[in-house]
Structure formats: C-alpha cells, structure tokens
VEXVEX-290040 format. One record per residue (C-alpha): residue in one letter; z, x, y negated. Coordinates in Angstrom, 2 decimals, padded with zeros to 5 digits. Example, Ala and Ser with C-alpha at 12.3 -4.5 7.8 and 13.67 -1.06 7.14 Angstrom:
<atoms>
A;007.80;012.30;004.50 .
S;007.14;013.67;001.06 .
</atoms>
This chain:
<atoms>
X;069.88;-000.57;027.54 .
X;070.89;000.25;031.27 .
X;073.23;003.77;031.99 .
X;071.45;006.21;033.10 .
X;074.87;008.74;033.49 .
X;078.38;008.46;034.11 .
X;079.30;009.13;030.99 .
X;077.25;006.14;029.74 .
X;079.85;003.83;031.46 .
X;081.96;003.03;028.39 .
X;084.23;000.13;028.02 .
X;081.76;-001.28;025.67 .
X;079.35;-001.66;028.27 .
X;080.92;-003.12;030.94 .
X;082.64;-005.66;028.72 .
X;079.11;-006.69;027.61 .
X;077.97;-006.98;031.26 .
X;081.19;-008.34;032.93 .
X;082.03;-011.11;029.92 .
X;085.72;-009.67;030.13 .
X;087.53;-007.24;027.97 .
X;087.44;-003.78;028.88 .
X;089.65;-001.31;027.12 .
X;089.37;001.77;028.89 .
X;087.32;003.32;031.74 .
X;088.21;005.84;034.30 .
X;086.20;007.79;036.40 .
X;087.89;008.21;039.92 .
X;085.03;009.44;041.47 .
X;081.25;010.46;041.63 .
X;078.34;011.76;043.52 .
X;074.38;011.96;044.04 .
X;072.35;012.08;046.51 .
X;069.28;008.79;046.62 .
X;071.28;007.65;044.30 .
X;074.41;008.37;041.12 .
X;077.36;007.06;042.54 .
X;081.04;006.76;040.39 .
X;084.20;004.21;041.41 .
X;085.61;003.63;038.42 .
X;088.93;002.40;037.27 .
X;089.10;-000.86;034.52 .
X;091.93;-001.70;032.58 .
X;091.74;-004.76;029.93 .
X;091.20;-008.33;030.43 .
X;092.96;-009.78;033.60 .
X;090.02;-011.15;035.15 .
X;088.94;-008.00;035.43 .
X;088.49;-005.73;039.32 .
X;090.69;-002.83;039.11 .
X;087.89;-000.39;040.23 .
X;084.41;-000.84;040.98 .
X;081.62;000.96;042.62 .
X;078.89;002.11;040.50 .
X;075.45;003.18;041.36 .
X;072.93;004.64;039.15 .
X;069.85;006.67;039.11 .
X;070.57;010.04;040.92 .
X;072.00;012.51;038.50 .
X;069.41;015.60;040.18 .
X;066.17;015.13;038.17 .
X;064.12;016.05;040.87 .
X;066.08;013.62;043.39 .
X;065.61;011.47;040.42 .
X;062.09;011.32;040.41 .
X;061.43;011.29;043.80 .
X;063.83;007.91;044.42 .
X;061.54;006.55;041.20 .
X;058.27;007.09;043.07 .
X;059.39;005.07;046.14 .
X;061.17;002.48;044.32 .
X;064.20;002.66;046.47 .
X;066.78;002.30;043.64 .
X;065.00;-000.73;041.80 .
X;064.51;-002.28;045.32 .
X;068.10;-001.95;045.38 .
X;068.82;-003.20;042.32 .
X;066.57;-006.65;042.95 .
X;068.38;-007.32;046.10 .
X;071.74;-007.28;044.65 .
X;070.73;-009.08;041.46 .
X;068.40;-011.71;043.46 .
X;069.01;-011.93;047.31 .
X;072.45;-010.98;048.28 .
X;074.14;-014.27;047.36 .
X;071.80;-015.67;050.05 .
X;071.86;-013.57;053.13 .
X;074.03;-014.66;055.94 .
X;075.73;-011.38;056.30 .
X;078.56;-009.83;054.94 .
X;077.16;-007.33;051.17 .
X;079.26;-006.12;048.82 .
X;080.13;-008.03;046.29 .
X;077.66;-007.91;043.08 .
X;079.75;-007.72;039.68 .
X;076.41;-007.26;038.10 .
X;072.98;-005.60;038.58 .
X;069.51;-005.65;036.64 .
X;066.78;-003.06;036.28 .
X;064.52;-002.73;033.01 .
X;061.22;-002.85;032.52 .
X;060.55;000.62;033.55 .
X;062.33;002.50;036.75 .
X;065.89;002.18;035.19 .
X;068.79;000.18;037.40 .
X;072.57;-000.24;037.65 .
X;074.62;-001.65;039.95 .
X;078.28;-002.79;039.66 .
X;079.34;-003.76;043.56 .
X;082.62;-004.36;045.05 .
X;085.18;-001.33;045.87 .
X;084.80;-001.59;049.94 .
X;088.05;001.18;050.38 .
X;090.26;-001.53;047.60 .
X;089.31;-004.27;049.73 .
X;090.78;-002.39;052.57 .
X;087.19;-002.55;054.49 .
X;086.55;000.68;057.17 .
X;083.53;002.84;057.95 .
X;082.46;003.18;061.36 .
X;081.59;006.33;063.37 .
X;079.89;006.31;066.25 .
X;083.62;008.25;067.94 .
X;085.32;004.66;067.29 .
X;087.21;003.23;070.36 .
X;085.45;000.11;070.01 .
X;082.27;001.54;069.24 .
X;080.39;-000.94;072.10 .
X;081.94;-004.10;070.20 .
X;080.50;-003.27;067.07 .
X;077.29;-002.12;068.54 .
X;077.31;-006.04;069.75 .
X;078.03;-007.15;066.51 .
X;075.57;-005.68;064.34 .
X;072.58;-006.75;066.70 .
X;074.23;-010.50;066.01 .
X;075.05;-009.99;061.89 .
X;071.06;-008.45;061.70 .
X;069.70;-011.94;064.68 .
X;070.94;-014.12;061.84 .
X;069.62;-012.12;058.96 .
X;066.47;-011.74;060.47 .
X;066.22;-015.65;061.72 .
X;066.60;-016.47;058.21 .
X;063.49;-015.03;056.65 .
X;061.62;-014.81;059.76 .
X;057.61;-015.84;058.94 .
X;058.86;-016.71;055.50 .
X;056.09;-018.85;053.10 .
X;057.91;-016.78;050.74 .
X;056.54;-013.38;051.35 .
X;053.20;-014.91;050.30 .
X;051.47;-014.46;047.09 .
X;052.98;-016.51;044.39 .
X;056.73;-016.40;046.73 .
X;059.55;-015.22;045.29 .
X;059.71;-012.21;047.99 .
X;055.54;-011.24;047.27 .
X;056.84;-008.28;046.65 .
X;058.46;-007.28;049.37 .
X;055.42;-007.92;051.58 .
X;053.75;-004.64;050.44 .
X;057.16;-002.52;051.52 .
X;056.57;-002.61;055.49 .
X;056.34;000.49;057.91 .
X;055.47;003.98;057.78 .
X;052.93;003.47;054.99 .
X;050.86;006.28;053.81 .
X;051.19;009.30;055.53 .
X;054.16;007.66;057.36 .
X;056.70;010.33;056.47 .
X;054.94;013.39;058.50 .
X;055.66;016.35;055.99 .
X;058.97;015.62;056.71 .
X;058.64;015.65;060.02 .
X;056.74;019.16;059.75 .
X;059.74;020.46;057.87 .
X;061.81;019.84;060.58 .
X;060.23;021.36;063.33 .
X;060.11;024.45;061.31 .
X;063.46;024.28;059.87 .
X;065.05;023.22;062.58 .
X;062.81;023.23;066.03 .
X;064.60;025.95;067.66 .
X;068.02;023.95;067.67 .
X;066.07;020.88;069.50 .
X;065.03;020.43;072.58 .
X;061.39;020.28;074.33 .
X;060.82;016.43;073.98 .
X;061.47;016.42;070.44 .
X;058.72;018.51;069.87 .
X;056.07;016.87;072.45 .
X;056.96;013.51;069.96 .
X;057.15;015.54;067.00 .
X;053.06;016.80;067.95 .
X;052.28;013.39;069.00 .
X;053.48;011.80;065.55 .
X;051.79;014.06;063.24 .
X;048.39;013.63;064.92 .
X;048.95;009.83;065.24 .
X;051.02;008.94;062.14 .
X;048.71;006.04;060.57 .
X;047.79;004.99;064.17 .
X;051.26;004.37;064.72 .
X;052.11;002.65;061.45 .
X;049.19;-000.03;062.14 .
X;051.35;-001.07;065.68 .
X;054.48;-001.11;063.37 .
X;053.46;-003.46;061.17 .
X;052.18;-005.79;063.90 .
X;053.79;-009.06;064.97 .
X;055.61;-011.49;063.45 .
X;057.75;-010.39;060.83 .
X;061.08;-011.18;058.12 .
X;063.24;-009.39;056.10 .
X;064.54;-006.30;056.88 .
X;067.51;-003.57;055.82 .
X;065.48;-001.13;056.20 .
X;068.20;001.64;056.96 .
X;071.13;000.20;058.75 .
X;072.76;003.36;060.75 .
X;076.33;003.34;060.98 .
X;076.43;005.35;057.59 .
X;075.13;002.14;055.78 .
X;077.15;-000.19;057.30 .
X;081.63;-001.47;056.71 .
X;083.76;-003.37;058.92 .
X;085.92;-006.19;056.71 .
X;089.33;-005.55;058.35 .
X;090.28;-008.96;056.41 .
X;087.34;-011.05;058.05 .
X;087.92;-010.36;061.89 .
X;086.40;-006.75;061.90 .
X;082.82;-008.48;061.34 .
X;080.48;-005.53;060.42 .
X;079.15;-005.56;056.48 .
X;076.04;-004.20;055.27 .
X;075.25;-001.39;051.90 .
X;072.56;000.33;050.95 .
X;069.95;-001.92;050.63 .
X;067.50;000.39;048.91 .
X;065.05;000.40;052.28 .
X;064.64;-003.33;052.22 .
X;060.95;-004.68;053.48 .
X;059.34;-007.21;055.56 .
X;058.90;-005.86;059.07 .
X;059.48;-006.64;063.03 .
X;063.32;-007.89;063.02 .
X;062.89;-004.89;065.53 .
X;063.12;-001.87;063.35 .
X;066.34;-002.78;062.78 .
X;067.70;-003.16;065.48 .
X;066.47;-000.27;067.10 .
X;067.23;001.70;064.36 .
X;070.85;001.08;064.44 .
X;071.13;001.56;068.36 .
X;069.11;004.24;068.83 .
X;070.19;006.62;065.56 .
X;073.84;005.92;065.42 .
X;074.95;004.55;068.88 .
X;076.22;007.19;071.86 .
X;073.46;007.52;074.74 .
X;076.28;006.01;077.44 .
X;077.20;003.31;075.98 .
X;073.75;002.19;074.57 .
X;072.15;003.19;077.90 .
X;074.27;000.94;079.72 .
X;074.37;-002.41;077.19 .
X;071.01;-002.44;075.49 .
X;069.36;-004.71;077.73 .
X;072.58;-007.06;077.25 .
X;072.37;-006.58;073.38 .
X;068.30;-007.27;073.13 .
X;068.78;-010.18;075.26 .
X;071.52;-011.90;072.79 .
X;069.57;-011.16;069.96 .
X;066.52;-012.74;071.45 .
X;069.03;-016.06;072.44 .
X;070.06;-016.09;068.73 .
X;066.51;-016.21;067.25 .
X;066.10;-018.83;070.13 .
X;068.27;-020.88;068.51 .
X;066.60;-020.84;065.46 .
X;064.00;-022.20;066.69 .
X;062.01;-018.36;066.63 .
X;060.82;-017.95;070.20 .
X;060.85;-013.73;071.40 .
X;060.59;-013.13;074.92 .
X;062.61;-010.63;076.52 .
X;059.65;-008.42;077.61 .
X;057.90;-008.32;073.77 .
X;061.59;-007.47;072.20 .
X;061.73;-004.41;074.84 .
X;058.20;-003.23;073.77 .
X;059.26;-003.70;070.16 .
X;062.48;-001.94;070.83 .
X;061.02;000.91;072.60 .
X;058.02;001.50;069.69 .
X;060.96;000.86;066.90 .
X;063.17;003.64;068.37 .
X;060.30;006.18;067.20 .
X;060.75;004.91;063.78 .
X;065.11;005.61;064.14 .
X;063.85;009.09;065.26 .
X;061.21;009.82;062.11 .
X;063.96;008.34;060.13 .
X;066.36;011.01;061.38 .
X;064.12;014.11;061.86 .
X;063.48;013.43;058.16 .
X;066.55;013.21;056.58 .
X;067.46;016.28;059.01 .
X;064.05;018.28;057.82 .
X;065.56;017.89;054.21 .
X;068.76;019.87;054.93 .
X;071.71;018.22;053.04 .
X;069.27;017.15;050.22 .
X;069.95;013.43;051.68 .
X;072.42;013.58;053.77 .
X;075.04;016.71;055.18 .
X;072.61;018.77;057.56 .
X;074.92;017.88;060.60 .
X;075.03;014.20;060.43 .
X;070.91;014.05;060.09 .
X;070.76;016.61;062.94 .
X;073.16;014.54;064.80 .
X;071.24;011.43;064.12 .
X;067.91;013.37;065.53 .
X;069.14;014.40;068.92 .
X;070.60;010.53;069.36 .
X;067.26;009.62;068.52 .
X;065.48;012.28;070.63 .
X;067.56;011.39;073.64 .
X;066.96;007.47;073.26 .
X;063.08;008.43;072.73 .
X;063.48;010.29;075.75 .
X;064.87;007.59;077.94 .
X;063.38;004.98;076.66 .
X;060.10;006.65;077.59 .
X;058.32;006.10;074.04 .
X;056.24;008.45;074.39 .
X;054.15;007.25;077.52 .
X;054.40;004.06;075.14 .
X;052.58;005.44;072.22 .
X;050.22;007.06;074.73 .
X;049.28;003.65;076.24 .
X;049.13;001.74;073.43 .
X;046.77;004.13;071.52 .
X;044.34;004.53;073.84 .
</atoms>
C-alpha cells in the first residue's frame, strides 16, 4: 500500500521501494498545499540519498479531494514513474513513484537544495538570460512530442489527449472570486478581460485547443521551475501535475507573461518567439512567426486565468501576494499585448 501521511514514511517502506536498507527516517521538513510535501533524511545502506523529497496526497482533506477530482497528483505521479526518463529537459530525479488503483500516489524525487540547484525570481540579475532559456529547454520539449501518433487511441500518451485547455467551465468561478475578493486592488483592464472571460469561457477554450499540438507542462512559472548551478545554470523543470497535450504555446506564454517583468519581456519577446520558432524549425516542425504571435497573444489569457485563479483562492494555493503578483504581470502583458481586441476578433 502507498503513504498517504508523513508519518507513513517508515524505514520499512522506503527500503521496500528503494531495494536498499533503511534504518531510520527523519523528517526535516513538510508542507501542503496541491500537494503533501516532506524532505526527509535516510540513514542505512550506502547506496542510499541522504535526503529526499517526498510528495504525497495533500494532508487538508478538502485540498485533498479537490486535487483527486482533477487528477493533478496521479498525473504527477505517471509522469515521474513513465515519462521523465524521456524528456529532453532537465526533472528531478525519480527515486521511485507509482499510484494505485484508486487516486492514491507517492513520489520520491531528488533533493534540488542537496544538489545545490537555485530557484529563480523574477528580481534575478540575469532574469532576461533565463527568460531565453526556458523558451529553448520548453522548443525542445515541445519538438519532441509535437503531433505525436502517440496521443492516439491505443498510444501510450491516450490519456493525456483528454487533459488539454480550459475544459469545462474553463476555470470561471475562480475568476468570479477574484474580482470580488480582490477587484478593487486591480486595475480597469483586468476587469474589462475578467467580463469578457466569464461570458466567453467555452468559446475561448474551443480556440485553445486549436492547432497543432504536443506535450505540455502545463504550469511552468518561475515557481515551478530550478536552475542546476552544476550543469551551466540550464533551467530544470517540477511540478508536473498540469501536464496535457496542447499548443507548445501555452507554455510559453505562460512562463513569459506570468512570471517575467513587463520591461524586459516587452523588449525581447519578439526575439524569444522567433528562436523558439527556429528550434521547432529544426525539427523539422514548421511555425511561422506570425501564427506563434497569434498563439502567444491568445495563450497569455490563459497565464492570466491561471493567475487570477490561484489569486481568487487567497493563499489556499499559493501565498496571496505571489498569485496577486502573478495577476497584475499577467494583466499588464494582456494589456499590451492587446488580447483583448484579439478575443474580440476572433469570436466574432
């Protein structure tokens, strides 16, 4: 049977799981949120990591079964245990991971701060070069799976066909709960797209699930994303529990327009779209320059939803200042970007 708490981590577990002698178990650290998180210490067999990050179920039962209806934390789970050995970016390392045959999981990964990997933040010096970086890291994840045979029924990634974008209601009660929670601390154009997205939500799902389309993180803001200090600074990717096949656009805007200052993506976008465009290109994946921009510019509504909702939750996701903070990036690259006047156009 999978742990379903912290204090179901005993050393008779994970030597059944890691195939190494455990004699003792320490729990440095834990957490919930979308998930249970611990880093725990290991002491026994050699072989063995010296600490390792755990993730579990969330330890809230309501948090609990609202990750369970959405499948994040399975999702999770199946990436780690069946798709991270493949994908040409950098992932934690997977010790183990396995789900059951109902909505339990568990996930051993790699200790990110023992491997002396950083966390970016959008204040960083050299915030531009990683900016670059991550547009190139998600070109060749993207390139891989691009118009995969293997998203097709009977392929080993059926089912991540059905996880694409802004299904259902497309995330709109959120979006409700954050114009009323927090609409007086934004600014007029968040609520002219906040009006236009509740009326429009399916409408707008339909053009975000059009196009050509691959495998996709999901949820790559700066939050969900290392730098390996030991591999030239190149830019790692966690939290996998959004995966789906999409546009390799989502992404991309996602990242840019949620966790990237207005200055310096205002003045390199173009640059950035254009080099991921160059690496599909040599793929063999032809995207022209003026279909990416459209894509980019309908994508950056989805980084705002994205943010207005985990804002409209309070600090039930994440701490109410980093999802406001994420929603006024978003706003402002809305703004610029003119998405709007897109949306407008394209539904007509």
């Amino acid at each position: 049977m999978l742990p379903v708490d912290v204090e179901e981590l005993t050393p008779a577990w994970f030597s059944s799981v890691l195939g190494h002698d455990v004699t003792s178990v320490e729990v440095l650290e834990r957490s919930s949120g979308t998930t249970g998180r611990a880093r725990v210490a290991l002491t026994g067999d050699a072989a063995l990591p010296a600490t390792v990050f755990v993730k579990l179920p969330p330890f809230d039962e309501r948090q609990r079964k609202f990750v369970t209806s959405v499948g994040m934390g399975v999702a999770e789970a199946r990436f780690y245990r069946d798709l991270a050995g493949e994908v040409p970016v950098r992932v934690p390392r997977t010790w183990f991971a396995d789900t059951d045959e109902g909505d339990g999981y568990v996930m051993l990964l790699e200790d990110l701060v023992a491997s002396g990997c950083r966390f970016p933040n959008p204040a960083d010096p050299d915030i531009e070069t990683r900016a670059l970086d991550i547009v190139e890291q998600l070109a060749g994840l993207h390139a891989r799976f691009w118009e995969s045979p293997r998203f097709e029924d009977g392929g080993d990634l059926a089912w991540l066909a059905r996880r694409g974008t802004g299904g259902g209601d497309g995330g709109a009660p959120f979006i409700r709960m954050a114009v009323e929670s927090l609409g007086d601390r934004l600014p007029e154009p968040f609520h002219r797209l906040a009006d236009l997205y509740i009326a429009r939500n399916r409408d707008i799902g339909r053009l975000w699930n059009s196009g050509p389309r691959t495998f996709v993180h999901g949820d790559p803001h700066l939050g969900n994303l290392f730098v390996d200090t030991n591999a030239h600074d190149r830019t790692g990717f966690l939290d996998w529990a959004v995966i789906g096949r999409s546009p390799g656009l989502r992404d991309v805007a996602y990242v840019l327009c949620n966790s990237i200052p207005a200055e310096v993506r205002n003045a390199n976008e173009r640059a950035w779209l254009e080099r991921y465009c160059a690496l599909l290109a040599e793929s063999g994946i032809e995207l022209t320059a003026d279909k990416a921009w459209e894509q980019y510019r309908l994508f950056a509504v989805y980084s705002w939803v994205s943010a207005a909702s985990t804002a409209g939750m309070g600090s039930k996701w994440q701490p109410l200042e980093i999802g406001l903070a994420g929603t006024q990036r978003a706003t402002a690259a809305c703004t610029a970007l003119g998405c709007v006047e897109l949306l407008e156009e394209l539904l007509d």
